[in-house]
One Martini backbone bead per residue (centre of mass of N, CA, C, O) as a GRO file, in nm:
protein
  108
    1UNK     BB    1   0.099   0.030   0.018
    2UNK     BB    2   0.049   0.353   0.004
    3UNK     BB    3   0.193   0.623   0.101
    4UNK     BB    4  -0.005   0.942   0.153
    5UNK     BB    5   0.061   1.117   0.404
    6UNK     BB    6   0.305   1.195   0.220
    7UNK     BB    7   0.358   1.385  -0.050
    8UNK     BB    8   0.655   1.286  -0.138
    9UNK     BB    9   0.503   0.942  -0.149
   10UNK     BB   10   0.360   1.042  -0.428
   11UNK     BB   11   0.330   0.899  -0.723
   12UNK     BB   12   0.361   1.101  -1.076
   13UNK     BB   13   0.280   0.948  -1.297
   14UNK     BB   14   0.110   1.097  -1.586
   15UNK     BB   15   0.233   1.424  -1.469
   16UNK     BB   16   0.445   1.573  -1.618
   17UNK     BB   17   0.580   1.902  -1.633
   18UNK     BB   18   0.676   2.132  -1.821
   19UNK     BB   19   0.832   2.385  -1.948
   20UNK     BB   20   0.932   2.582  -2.199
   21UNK     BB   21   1.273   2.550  -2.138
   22UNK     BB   22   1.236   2.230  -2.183
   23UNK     BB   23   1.057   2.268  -2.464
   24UNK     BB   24   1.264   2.374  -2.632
   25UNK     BB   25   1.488   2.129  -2.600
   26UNK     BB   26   1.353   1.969  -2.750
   27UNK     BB   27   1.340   1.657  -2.966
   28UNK     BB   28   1.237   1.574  -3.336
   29UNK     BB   29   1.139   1.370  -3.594
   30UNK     BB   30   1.187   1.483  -3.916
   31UNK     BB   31   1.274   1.316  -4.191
   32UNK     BB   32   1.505   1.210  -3.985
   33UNK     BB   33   1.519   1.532  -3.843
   34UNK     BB   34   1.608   1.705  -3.595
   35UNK     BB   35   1.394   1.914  -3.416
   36UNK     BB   36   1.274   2.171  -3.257
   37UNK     BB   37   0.970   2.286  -3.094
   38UNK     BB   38   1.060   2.591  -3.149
   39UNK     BB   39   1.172   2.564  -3.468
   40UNK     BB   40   0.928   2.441  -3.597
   41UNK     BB   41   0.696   2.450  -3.768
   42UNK     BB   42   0.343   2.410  -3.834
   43UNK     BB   43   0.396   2.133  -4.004
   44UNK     BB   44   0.631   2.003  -3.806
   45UNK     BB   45   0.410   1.964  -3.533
   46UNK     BB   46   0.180   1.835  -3.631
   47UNK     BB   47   0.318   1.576  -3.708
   48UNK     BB   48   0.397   1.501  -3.456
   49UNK     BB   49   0.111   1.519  -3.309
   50UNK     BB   50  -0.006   1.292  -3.470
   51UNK     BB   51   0.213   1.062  -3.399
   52UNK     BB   52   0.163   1.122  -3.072
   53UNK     BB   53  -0.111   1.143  -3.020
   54UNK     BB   54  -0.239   1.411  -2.995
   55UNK     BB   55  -0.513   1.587  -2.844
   56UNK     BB   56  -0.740   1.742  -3.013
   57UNK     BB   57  -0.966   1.921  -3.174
   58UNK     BB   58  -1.129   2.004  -3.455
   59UNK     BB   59  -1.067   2.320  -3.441
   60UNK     BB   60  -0.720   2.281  -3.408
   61UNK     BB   61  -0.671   2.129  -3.666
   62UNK     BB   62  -0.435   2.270  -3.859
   63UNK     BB   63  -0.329   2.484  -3.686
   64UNK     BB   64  -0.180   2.725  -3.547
   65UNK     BB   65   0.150   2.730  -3.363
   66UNK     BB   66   0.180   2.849  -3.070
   67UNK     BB   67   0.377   2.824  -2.807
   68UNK     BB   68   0.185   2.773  -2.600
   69UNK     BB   69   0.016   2.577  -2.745
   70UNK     BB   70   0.200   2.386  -2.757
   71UNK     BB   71   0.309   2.325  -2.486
   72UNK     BB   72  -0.026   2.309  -2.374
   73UNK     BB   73   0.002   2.001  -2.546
   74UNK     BB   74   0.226   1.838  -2.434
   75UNK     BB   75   0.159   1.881  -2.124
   76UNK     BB   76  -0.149   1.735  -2.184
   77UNK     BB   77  -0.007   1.451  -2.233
   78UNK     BB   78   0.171   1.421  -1.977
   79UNK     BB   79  -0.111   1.397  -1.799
   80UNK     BB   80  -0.176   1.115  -1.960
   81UNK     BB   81   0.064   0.961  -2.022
   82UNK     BB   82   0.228   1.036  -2.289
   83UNK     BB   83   0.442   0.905  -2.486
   84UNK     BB   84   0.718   1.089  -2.610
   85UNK     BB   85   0.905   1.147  -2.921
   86UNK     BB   86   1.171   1.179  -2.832
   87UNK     BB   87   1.534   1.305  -2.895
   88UNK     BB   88   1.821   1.309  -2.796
   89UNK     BB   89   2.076   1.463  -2.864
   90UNK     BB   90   2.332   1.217  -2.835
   91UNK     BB   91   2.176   1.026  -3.072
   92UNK     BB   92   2.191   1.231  -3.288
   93UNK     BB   93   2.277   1.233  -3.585
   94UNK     BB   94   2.592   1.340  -3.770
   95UNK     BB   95   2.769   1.441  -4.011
   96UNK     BB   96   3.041   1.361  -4.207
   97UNK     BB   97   3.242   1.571  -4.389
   98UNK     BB   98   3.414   1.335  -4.516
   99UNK     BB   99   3.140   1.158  -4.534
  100UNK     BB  100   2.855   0.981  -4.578
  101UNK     BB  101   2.873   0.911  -4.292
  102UNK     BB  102   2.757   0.875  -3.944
  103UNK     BB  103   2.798   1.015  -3.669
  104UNK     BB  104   2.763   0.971  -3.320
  105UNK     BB  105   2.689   1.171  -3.090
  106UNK     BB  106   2.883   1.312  -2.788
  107UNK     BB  107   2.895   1.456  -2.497
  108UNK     BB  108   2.908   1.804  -2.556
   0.00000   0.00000   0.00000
């Protein structure tokens, strides 16, 4: 049973809330290519929004992402627990200028 008289002994599975400077560091894969959430365009939120089935109403569908907005449905997602497809920028290969492969990003 879980002890629930202590505030910080209660676990707070997919309460998780990012704040704005949190959520603009965040990326995701847009054609292959990591793409940061505050620079994303309104059709590369889109379409990842699609993606993560992050819901919205259908008045809200294809409309333009201004920053509160993006913010506001990523929040909306992670209160209900939806796992979002972020990627580490660590993980997220840079192409190698000496040839044609491409070498994995390192703690920089």
């Amino acid at each position: 049973m879980i002890d629930t008289s202590n505030v910080g002994s209660v676990e707070r599975a997919g309460l998780e809330r990012l704040n704005p400077r949190q959520i603009a560091r965040k990326l995701f894969l847009c054609e292959g290519q990591p793409v940061s959430v505050l620079d994303a365009t309104d059709e590369q939120f889109e379409a990842f929004r699609i993606a993560a089935r992050i819901p919205v109403s259908e008045k809200e569908e294809g409309k333009r992402w201004s920053w509160d907005n993006r913010c506001r449905a990523i929040n909306h997602a992670l209160k209900y627990g939806l796992k979002l497809p972020f990627v580490e920028e660590d993980s997220v290969p840079i192409p190698n200028k000496n040839n044609s492969e491409e070498t994995p990003r390192t703690g920089l």
